[in-house]
C-alpha positions in Angstrom: 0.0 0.0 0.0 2.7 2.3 0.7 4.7 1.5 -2.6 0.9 2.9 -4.8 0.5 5.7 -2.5 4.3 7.4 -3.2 3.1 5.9 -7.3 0.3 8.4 -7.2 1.7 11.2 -5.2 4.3 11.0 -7.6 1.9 11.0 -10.8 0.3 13.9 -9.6 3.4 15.9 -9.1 4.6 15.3 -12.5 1.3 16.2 -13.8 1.2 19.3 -11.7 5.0 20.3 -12.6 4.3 19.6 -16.1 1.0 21.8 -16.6 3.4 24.7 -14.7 6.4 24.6 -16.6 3.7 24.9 -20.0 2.1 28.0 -18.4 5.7 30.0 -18.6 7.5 31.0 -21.8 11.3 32.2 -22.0 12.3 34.9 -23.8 15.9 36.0 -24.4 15.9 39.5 -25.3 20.0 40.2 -25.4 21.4 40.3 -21.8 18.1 39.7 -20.2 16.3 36.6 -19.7 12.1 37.6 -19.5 9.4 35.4 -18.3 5.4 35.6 -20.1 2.9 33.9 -18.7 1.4 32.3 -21.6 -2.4 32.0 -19.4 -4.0 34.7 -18.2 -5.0 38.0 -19.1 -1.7 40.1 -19.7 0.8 40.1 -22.3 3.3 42.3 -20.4 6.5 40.2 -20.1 8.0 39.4 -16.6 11.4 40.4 -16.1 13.0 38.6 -13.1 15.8 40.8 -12.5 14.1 43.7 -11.7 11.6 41.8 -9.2 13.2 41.7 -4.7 11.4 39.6 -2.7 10.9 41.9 0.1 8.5 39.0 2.2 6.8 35.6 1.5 4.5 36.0 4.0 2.5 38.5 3.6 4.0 37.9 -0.4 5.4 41.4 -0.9 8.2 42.4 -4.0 9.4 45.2 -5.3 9.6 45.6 -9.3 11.9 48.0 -10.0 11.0 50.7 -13.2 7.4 49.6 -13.0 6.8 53.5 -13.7 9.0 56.4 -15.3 9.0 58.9 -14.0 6.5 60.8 -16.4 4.2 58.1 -15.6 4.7 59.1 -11.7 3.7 62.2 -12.5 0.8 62.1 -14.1 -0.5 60.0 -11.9 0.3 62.2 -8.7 -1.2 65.2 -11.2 -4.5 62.7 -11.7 -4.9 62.5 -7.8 -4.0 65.6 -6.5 -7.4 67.7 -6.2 -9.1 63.4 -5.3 -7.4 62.9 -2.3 -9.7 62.4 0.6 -9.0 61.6 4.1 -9.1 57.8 4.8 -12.4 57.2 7.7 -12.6 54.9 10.8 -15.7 53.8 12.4 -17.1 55.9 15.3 -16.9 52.9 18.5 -20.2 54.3 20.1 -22.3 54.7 16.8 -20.5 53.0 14.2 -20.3 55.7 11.5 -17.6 56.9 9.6 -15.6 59.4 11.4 -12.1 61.3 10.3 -9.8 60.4 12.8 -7.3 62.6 15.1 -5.0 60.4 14.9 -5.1 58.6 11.4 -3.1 60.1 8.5 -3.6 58.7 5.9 -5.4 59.6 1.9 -6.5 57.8 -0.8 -8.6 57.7 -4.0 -9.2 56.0 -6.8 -9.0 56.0 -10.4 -11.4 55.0 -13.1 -9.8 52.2 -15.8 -7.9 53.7 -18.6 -7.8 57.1 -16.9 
């Protein structure tokens, strides 16, 4: 029984690791290599060497020149007169209150703004 058991763990896993590895492309664009995710929704390619792992858990990474600059800007110029302060519920009624203490802003865009 043991003997099937590590058989079919290790049929899944292959079939697993084989439905992964077709789900990623390589691309070698000169000194680069770039990863595209052939499912899904995006056609941006992934480059590796400009993601840091900053945490696994929570999953957190940094992708370096997501943005120029430009970019940056326009969206800081985009949110600028938007920015409303973030609320905190009231403990006694419940409602949305600005806080003393809380100092934080946010706001959202609309898609393809």
């Amino acid at each position: 029984m043991e003997h099937r058991d590590f058989l079919i763990f290790s049929l899944c896993f292959l079939f697993l690791l084989s439905n992964i590895s077709h789900s990623v492309a390589r691309f070698s664009g000169g000194k680069e290599s770039v990863m595209k995710l052939t499912t899904g929704t995006s056609s941006v390619p992934l480059d590796p060497t400009r993601v840091t792992q900053i945490s696994w858990r929570p999953r957190a990474f940094i992708y370096r020149a997501f943005l120029t600059d430009k970019e940056c800007d326009h969206l800081i110029t985009l949110a600028k007169d938007k920015l409303e302060k973030s609320m905190v519920a009231d403990n006694e009624s419940g409602k949305s209150i600005e806080s003393e203490v809380r100092t934080s802003s946010g706001m959202f865009l609309k898609k393809a703004q």
